[in-house]
C-alpha positions as CSV (number, residue, x, y, z in Angstrom):
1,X,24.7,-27.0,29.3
2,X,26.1,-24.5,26.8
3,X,26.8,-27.2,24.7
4,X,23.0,-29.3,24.6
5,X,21.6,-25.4,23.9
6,X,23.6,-25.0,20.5
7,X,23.0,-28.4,19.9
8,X,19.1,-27.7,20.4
9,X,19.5,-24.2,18.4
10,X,20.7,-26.0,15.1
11,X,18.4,-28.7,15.5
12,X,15.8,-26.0,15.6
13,X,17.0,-24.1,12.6
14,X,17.0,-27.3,10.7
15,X,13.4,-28.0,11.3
16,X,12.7,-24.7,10.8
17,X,14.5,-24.3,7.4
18,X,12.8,-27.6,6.1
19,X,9.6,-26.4,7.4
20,X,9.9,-23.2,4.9
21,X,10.9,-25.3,1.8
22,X,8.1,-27.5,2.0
23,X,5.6,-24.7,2.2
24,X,7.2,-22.6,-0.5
25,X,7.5,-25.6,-2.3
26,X,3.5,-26.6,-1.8
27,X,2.6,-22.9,-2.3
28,X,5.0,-21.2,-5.0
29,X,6.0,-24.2,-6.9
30,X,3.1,-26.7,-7.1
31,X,0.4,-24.4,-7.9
32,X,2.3,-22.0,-10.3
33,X,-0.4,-21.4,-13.2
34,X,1.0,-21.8,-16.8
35,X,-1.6,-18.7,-18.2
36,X,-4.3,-16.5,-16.6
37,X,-7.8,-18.4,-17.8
38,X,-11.2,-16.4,-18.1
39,X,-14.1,-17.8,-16.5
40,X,-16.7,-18.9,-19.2
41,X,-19.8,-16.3,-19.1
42,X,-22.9,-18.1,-18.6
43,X,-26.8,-17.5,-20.3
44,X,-27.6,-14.9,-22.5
45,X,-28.4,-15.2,-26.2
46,X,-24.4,-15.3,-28.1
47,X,-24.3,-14.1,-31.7
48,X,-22.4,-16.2,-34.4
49,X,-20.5,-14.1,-37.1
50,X,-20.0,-16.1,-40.3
């Protein structure tokens, strides 16, 4: 019995380890933004210096 229970803890930790690496992976990795964009400003009358 002792045995099936550390046999069912790693098994756990395992799933659990490879659950956080795909997340942080999806979430930290993937969507890292290369530099910080400004939205565009919409309307109003723009001035063109020449």
């Amino acid at each position: 019995m002792e045995t099936f229970l550390e046999i069912l803890r790693e098994v756990l930790k395992g799933i659990a380890r490879e659950g956080c690496a795909y997340f942080f992976r999806k979430n930290v990795l993937e969507n890292k933004k290369t530099a910080l964009r400004r939205r565009k400003q919409k309307g109003g009358s723009h001035k063109n210096n020449i």
